[in-house]
C-alpha atoms as a printed R data frame, in Angstrom:
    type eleno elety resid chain resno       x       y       z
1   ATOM     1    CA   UNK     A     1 105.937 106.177 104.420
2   ATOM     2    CA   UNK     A     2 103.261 107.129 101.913
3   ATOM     3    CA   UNK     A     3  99.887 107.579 103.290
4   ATOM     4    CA   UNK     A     4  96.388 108.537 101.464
5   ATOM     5    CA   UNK     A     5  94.287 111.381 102.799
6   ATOM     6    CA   UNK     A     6  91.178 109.054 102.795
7   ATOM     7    CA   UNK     A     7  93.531 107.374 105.487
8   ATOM     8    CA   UNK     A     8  94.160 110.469 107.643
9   ATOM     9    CA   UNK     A     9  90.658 112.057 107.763
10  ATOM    10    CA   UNK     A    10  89.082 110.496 110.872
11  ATOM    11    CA   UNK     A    11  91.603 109.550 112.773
12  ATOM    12    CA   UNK     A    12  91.658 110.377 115.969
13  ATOM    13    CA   UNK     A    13  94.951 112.376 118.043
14  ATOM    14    CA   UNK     A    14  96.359 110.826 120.455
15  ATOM    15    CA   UNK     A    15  98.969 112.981 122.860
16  ATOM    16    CA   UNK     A    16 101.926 110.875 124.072
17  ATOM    17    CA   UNK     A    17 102.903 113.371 127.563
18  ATOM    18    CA   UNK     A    18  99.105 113.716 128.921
19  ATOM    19    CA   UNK     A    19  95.461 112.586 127.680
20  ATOM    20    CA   UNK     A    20  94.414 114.808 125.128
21  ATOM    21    CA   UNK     A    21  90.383 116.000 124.610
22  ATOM    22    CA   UNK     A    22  89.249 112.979 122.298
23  ATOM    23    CA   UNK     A    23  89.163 114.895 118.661
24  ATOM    24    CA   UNK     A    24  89.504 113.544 115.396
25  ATOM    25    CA   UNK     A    25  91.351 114.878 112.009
26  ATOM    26    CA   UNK     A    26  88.544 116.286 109.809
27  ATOM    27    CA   UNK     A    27  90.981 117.956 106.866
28  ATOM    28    CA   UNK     A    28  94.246 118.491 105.261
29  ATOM    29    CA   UNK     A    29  95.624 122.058 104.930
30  ATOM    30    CA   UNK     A    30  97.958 122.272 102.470
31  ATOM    31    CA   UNK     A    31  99.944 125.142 100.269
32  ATOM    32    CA   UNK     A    32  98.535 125.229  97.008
33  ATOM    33    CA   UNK     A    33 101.809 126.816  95.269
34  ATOM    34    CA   UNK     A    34 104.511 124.171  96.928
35  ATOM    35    CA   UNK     A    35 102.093 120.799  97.626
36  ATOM    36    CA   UNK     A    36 103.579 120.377 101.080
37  ATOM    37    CA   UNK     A    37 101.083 119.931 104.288
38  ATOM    38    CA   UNK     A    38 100.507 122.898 106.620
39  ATOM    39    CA   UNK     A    39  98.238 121.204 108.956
40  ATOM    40    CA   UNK     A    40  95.457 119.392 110.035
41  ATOM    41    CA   UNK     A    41  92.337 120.511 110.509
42  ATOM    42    CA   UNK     A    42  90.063 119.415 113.798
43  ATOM    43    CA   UNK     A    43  87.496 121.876 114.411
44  ATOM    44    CA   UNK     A    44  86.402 124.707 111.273
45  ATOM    45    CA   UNK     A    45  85.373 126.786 114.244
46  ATOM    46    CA   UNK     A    46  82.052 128.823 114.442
47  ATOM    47    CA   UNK     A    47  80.573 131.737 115.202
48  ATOM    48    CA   UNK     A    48  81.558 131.439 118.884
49  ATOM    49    CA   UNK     A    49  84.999 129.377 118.905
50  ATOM    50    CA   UNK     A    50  87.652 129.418 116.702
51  ATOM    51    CA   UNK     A    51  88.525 126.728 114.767
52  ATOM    52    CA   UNK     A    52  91.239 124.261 115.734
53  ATOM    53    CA   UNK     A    53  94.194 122.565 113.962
54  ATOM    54    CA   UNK     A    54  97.561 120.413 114.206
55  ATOM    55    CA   UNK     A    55 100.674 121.880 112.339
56  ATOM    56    CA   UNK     A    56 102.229 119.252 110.708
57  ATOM    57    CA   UNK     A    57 105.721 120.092 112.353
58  ATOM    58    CA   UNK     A    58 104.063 118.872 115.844
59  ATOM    59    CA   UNK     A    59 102.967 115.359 114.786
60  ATOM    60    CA   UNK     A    60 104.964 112.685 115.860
61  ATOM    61    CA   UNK     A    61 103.790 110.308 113.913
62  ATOM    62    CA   UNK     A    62 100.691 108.981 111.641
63  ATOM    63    CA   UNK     A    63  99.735 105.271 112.305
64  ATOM    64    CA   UNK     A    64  96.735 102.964 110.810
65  ATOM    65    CA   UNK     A    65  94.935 103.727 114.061
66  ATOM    66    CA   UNK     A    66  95.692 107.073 115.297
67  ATOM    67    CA   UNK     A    67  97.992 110.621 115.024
68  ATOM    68    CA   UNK     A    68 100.426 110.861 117.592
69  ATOM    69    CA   UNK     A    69 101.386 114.606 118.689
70  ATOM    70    CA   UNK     A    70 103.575 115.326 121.660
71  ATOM    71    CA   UNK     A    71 100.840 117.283 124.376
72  ATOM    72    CA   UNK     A    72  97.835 119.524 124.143
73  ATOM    73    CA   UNK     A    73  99.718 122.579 123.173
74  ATOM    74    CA   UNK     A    74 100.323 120.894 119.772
75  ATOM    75    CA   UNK     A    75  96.504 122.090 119.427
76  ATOM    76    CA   UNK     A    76  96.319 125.638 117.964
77  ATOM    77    CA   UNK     A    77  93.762 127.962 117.274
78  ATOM    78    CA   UNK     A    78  93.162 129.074 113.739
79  ATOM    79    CA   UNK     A    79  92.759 132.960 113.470
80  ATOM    80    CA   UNK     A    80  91.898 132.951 109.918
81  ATOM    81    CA   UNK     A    81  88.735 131.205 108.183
82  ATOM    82    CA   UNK     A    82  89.211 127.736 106.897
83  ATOM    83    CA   UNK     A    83  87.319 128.990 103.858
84  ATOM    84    CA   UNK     A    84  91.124 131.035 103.116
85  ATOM    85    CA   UNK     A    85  92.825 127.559 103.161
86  ATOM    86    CA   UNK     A    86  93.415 124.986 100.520
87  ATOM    87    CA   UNK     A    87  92.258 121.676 101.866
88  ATOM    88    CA   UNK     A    88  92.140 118.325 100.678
89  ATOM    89    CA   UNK     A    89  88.187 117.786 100.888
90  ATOM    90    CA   UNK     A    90  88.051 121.221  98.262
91  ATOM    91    CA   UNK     A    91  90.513 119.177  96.144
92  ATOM    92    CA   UNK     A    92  88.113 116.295  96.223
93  ATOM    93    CA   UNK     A    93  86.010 116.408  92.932
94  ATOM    94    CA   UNK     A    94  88.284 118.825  91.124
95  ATOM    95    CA   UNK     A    95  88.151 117.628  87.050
96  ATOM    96    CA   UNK     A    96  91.400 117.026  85.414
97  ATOM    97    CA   UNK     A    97  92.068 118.265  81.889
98  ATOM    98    CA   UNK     A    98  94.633 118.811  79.016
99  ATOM    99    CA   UNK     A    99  95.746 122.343  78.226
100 ATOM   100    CA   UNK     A   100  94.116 120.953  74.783
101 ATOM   101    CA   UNK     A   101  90.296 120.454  76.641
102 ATOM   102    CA   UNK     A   102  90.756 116.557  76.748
103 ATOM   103    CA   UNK     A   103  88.733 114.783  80.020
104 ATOM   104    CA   UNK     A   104  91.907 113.125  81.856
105 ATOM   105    CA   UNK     A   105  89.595 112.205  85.197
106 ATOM   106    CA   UNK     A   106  87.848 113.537  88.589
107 ATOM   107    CA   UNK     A   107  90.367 114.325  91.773
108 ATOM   108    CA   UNK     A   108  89.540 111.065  94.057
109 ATOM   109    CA   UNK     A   109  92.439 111.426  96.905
110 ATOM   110    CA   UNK     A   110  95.818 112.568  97.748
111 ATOM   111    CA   UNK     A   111  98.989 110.703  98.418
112 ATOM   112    CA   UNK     A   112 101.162 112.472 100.933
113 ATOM   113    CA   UNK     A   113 104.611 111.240 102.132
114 ATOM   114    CA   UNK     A   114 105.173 111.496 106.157
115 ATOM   115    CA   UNK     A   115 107.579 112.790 107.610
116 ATOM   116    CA   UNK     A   116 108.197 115.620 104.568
117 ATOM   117    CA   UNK     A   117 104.816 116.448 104.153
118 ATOM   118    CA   UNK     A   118 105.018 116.291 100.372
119 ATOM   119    CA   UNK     A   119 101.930 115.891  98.764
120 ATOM   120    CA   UNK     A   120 103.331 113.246  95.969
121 ATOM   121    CA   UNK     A   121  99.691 112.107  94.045
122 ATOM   122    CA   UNK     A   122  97.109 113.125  92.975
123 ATOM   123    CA   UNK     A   123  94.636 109.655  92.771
124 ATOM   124    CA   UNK     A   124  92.191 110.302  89.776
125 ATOM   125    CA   UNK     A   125  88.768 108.300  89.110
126 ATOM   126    CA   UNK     A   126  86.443 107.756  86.382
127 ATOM   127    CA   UNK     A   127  83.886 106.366  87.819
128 ATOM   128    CA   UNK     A   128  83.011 103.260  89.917
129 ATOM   129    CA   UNK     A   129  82.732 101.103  86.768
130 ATOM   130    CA   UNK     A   130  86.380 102.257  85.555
131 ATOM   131    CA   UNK     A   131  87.647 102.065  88.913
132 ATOM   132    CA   UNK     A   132  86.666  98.124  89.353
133 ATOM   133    CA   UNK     A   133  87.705  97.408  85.795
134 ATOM   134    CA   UNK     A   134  90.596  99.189  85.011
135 ATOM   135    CA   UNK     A   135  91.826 100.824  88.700
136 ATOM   136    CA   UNK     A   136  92.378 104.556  89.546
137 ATOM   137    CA   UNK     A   137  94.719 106.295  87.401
138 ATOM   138    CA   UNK     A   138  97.796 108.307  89.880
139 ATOM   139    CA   UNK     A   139  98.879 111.714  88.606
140 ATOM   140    CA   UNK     A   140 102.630 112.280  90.119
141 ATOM   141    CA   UNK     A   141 102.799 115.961  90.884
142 ATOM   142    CA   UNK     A   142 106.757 116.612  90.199
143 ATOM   143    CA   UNK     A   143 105.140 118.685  87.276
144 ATOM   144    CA   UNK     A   144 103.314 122.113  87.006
145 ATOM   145    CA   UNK     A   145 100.339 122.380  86.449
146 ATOM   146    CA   UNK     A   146  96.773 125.058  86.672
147 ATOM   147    CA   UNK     A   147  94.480 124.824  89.050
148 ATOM   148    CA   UNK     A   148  91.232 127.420  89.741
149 ATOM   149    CA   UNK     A   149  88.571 126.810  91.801
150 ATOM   150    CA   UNK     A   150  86.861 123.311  90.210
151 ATOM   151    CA   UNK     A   151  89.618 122.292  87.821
152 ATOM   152    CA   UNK     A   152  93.541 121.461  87.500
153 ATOM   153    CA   UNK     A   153  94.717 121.893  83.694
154 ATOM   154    CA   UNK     A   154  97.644 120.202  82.743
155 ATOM   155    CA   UNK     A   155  99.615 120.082  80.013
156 ATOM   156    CA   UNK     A   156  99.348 117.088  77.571
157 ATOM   157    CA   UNK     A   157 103.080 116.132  78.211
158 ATOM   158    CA   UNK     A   158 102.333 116.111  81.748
159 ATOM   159    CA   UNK     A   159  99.356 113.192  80.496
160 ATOM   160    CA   UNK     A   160 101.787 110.797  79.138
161 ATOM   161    CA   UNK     A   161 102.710 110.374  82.911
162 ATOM   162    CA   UNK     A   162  99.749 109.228  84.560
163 ATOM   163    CA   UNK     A   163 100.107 106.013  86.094
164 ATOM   164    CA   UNK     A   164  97.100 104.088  84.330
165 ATOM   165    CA   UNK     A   165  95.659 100.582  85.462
166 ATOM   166    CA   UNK     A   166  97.274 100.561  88.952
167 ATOM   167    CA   UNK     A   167  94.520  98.154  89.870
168 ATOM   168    CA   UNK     A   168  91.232  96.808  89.462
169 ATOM   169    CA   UNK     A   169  89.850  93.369  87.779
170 ATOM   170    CA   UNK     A   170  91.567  93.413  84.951
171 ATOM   171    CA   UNK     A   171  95.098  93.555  86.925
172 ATOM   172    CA   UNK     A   172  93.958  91.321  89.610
173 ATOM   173    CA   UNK     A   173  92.290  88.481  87.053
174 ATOM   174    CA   UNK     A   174  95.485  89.191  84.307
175 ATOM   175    CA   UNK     A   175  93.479  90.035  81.564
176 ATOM   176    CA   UNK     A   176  95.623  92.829  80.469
């Protein structure tokens, strides 16, 4: 099953053996160097609790509605600061170039695939205008590619694979 991150961020867990404290996902953990999920994070802790997260090997499942984990000790603490992580909503915004400087688009989402955890997408946008015209352009990420703090460099063979058009007025009213 694919699933976006837009589509994970908010929902709420649900424990199947007893009723878990009502909490909701607010991020994706993942490793930077293999795209695969870590985790998911519910609470960034503060200065007097430590934050709080799912590991992806205890959910259950991921529906429209909710994320299903087995009980409460699925719930761990995080000892380290979610600052150290690579998340999804850091992601978010991230400008996409050519090793050759050309624009390719702005980081919108994240496609993951449940149960592997594989993060398969990367959703670009160019705007709202391009985005209701022409439709979000999908970067597959079986290819290597840069990344530093604001921006992912790829190389321009990696361009010729972007998924173009995958939506938007043009598709929908076949004027392609």
């Amino acid at each position: 099953m694919r699933i976006s991150g837009n589509d994970i961020v908010g929902l709420p867990v649900v424990c199947l053996d007893e009723s878990c404290k009502t909490m909701e996902i607010k991020d994706i953990i993942y490793c930077n160097k293999d795209f695969i999920i870590i985790g998911f994070l519910l609470d960034e802790g503060g200065y007097f609790h430590q934050g709080k997260m799912i590991s992806f090997e205890k959910v259950v499942n991921i529906g429209e509605n909710a994320m299903v984990v087995q009980n409460q000790k699925s719930i761990i603490e995080i000892t380290k600061k979610i600052n150290q992580f690579s998340t999804r909503q850091k992601i978010i915004g991230s400008e996409v170039v050519t090793n050759d400087g050309n624009h390719v688009g702005i980081v919108q989402d994240l496609m993951i695939e449940f149960p592997t955890g594989k993060i398969l997408e990367i959703i670009l946008t160019e705007g709202l205008f391009d985005d209701l015209v022409d439709g979000r352009s999908i970067l597959p990420l079986h290819h290597f590619f840069n990344m530093d703090q604001h921006t992912i460099i790829i190389n321009q063979s990696i361009n010729e694979s972007i998924v173009h058009n995958t939506g938007g007025l043009k598709k929908l009213l076949s004027l392609e």
